[in-house]
N, C-alpha and C positions, 0 to 999 in steps of 0.2 A: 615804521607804520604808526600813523595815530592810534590805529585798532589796536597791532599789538606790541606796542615799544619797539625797542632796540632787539635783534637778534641775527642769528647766523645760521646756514645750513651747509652741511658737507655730501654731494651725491656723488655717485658711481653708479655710471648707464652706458650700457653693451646695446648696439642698435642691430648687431651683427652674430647675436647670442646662437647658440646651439646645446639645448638642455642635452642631449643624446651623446655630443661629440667630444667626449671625456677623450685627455686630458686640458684640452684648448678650450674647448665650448665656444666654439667659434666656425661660421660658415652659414649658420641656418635662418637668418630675417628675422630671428625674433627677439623682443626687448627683455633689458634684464637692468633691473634699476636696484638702489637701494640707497636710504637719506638718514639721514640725522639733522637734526633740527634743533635748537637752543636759545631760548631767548627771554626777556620778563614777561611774558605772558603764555607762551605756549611751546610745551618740550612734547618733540613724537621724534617716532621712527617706523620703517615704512620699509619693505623689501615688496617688490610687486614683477608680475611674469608675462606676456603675453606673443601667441602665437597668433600673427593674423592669416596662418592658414593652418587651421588645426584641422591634423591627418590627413592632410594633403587635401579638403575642402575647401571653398571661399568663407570659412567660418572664422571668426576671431575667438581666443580664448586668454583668458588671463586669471592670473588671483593676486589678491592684497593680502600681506599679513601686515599690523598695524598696533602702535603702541601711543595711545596720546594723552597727555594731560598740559589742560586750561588751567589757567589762574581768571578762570571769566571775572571782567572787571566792567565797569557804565553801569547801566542798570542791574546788573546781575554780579553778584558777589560772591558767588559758591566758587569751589572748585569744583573739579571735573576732570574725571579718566575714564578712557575706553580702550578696551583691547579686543582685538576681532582678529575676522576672517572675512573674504569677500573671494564669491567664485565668479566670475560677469562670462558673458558671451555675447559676439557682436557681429548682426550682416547686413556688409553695403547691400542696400537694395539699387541705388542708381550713384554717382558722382555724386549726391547733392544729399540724400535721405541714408538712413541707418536706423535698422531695429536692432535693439538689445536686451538681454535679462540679466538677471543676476540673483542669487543668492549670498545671502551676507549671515553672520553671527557676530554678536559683538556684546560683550559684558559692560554694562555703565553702572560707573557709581559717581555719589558726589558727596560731599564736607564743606563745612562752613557756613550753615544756612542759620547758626544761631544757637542758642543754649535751651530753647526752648521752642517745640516743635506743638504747638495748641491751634495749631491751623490747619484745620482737616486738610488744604493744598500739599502742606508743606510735608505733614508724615506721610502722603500717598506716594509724592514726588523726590522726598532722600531715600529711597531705597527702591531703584527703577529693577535693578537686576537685568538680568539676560535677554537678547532678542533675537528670532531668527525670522529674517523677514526674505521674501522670494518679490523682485521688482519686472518689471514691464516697461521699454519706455518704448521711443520714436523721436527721429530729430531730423531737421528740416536745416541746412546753412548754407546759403549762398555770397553770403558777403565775401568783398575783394581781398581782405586784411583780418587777418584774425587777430593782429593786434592792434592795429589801428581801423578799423570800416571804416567807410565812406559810402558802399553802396550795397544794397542787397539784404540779405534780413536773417535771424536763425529764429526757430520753435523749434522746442522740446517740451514732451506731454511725457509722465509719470505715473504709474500705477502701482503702489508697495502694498504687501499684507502681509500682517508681520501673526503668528500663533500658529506656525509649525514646530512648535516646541518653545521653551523657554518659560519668561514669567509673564509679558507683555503678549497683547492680542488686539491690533489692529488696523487699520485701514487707513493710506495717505493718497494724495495725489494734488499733484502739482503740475504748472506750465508757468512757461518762461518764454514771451516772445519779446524780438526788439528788432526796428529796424532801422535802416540808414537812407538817406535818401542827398544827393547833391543839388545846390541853388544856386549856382551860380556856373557859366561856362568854362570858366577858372578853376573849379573845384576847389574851393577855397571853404566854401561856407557848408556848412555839413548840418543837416537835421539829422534826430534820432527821438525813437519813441520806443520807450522798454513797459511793457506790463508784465507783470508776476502774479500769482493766483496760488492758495495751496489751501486743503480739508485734511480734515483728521477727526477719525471718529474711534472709538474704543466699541469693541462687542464682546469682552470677555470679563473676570472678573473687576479687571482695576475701571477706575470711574474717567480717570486719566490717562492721557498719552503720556509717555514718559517723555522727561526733560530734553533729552539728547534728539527726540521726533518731533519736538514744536516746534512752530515758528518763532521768528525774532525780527522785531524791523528795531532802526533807526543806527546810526553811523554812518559810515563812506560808501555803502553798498548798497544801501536801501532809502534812507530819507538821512539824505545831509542838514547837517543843523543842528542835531540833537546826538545824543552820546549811546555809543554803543548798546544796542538790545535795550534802549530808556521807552521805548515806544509800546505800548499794550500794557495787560493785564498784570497786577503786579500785588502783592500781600505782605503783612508785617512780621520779620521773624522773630517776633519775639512774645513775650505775655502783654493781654491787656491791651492790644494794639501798639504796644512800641518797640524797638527796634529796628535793625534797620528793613530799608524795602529793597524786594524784593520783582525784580520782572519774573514771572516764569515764565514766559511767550504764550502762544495760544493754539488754539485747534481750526484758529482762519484766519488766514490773512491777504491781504491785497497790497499791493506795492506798484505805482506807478512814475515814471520818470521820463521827462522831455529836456532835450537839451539840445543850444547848440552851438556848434565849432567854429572858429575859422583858426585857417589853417596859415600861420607867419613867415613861416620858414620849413625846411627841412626838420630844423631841431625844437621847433615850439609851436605854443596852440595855444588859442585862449576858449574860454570854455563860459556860458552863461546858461542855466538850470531851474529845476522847478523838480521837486519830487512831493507826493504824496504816497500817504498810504498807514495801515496798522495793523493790529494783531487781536481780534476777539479770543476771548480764553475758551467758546465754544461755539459749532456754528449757530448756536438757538439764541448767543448774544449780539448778532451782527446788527450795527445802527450807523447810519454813515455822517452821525452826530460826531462819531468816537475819531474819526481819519484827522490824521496831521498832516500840517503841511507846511516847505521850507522853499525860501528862493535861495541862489546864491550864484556866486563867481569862481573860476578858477583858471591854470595854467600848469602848464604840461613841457617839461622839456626831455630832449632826447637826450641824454647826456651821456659820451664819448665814457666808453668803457664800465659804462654801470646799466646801460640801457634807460629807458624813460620810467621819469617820476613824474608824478601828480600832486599838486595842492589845489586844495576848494576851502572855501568858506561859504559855510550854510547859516541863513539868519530862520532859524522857527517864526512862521508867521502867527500860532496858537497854542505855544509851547505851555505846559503847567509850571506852576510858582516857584520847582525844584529844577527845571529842566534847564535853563540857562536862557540864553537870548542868542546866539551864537556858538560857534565850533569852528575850530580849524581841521583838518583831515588832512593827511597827508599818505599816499602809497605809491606803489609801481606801479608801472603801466598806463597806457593811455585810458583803456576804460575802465568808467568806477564801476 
């Protein structure tokens, strides 16, 4: 991946799991995963459980335990590690809809933001500590392909609060719609249109959300063109104004994207683009002076025993004097 170099991962996943049925654990429908992960930007590991009919209900239940550390690199140069906990529960309401909760804890910390911390951002933000946040969501997916659409649409709406303990106290929410639509009777030519939306507000001691709860645009996944989390509010780590800079992301963001397909073959796509969008550091700073915007090109093949990759090239239409003129991206899968 352009995002995060070269890397590897090792799983082991039971689809057929039985926590109860010692010595086999075997016979009961439920998941039972666990990964390793290794690479130049991001080492975790991740054991995760889920029952989707917990106590003999139509109830889903699962939990994450989880170990990660970043070498965040583009805009953002710290490290970063998080270790949690995550309890979720999930019910179909129809074929098509699902409500879910979940309660999470997860300890963040980060390194490398510099020798000298005289930015009132920066020493509220290297020492985020603990969070225990209880979430809310709903999701909406009728598309034909979940890894390729072509027709049909998902939304998902968010609600997290996080100050049932710990050192952080507050309030997130996000949505995520995109949809697909066919143009031709050949289904060859594919529209798509994705909007993203996300707030965050503090109501407790700290003045900030912590690092690991802001937003981030700009890379493969948000606004091509520009270099990873380069997009939004950013500060200097060092005295005096110098040093290096810094993104921290923000407390709002918008992220929109149109793009469209045709489809060549079985094994390839080509792909033509338009994203915008950013990250305000709070929602009292929002100006739709601040939003970037990139065109670009790309192609997609399915390739015999790896599955499909993707490259794009995004050109910034209003890039700043540090941000480049261009990017190349490259990842799995047909959607960015």
């Amino acid at each position: 991946s352009s995002t995060e170099g070269l890397g590897g991962f090792i799983e082991f996943k039971l689809n057929n799991f039985d926590i109860t049925n010692w010595p086999t654990f075997q016979g009961g429908g439920q998941q039972f995963s666990t990964r390793f992960n290794i690479g130049q930007v991001r080492t975790d590991y991740s054991l995760s459980f889920t029952d989707p009919q917990f106590l003999g209900y139509p109830l889903s239940f699962g939990f994450d335990v989880f170990d990660e550390q970043v070498d965040a690199r583009g805009g953002t140069r710290f490290d970063q590690q998080t270790q949690g906990l995550q309890l979720r529960f999930a019910k179909a309401l129809s074929p098509y809809n699902t409500a879910r909760t979940s309660l999470r804890y997860n300890d963040f910390s980060v390194s490398g933001f510099g020798n000298f911390f005289l930015s009132k951002d920066l020493r509220e933000l290297r020492d985020p500590g603990t969070t225990i946040a209880n979430a809310w969501g709903f999701n909406r997916n009728t598309v034909d392909s979940y890894r390729d659409p072509s027709s049909g649409s998902t939304h998902d709406i968010m609600m997290e609060a996080a100050g049932l303990g710990g050192d952080n106290d507050f309030v997130k929410l996000t949505h995520d719609s995109s949809w697909y639509w066919k143009l031709d009777e050949n289904k060859k030519w594919i529209l798509s249109l994705r909007t993203r939306e996300g707030a965050a507000w503090t109501y407790g001691d700290k003045e900030l959300v912590p690092l690991n709860d802001r937003f981030y645009a700009g890379g493969m996944s948000t606004i091509r063109g520009f270099d990873t989390r380069d997009v939004g509010p950013e500060v200097r780590s060092g005295i005096f104004s110098f040093g290096d800079k810094q993104r921290i992301g923000g407390e709002l963001m918008w992220v929109g994207n149109v793009e469209l397909k045709y489809i060549t073959t079985s094994i390839m796509r080509l792909y033509g683009f338009a994203d915008a969008g950013t990250v305000w550091k709070t929602v009292d700073d929002f100006d739709f002076g601040d939003i970037k915007y990139s065109v670009g090109l790309g192609v997609g093949f399915n390739v015999p025993r790896l599955g499909p990759v993707r490259i794009d090239y995004g050109f910034p239409l209003n890039a700043d004097e540090d941000q480049g003129s261009g990017r190349l991206h490259f990842s799995t899968g047909f959607r960015f």
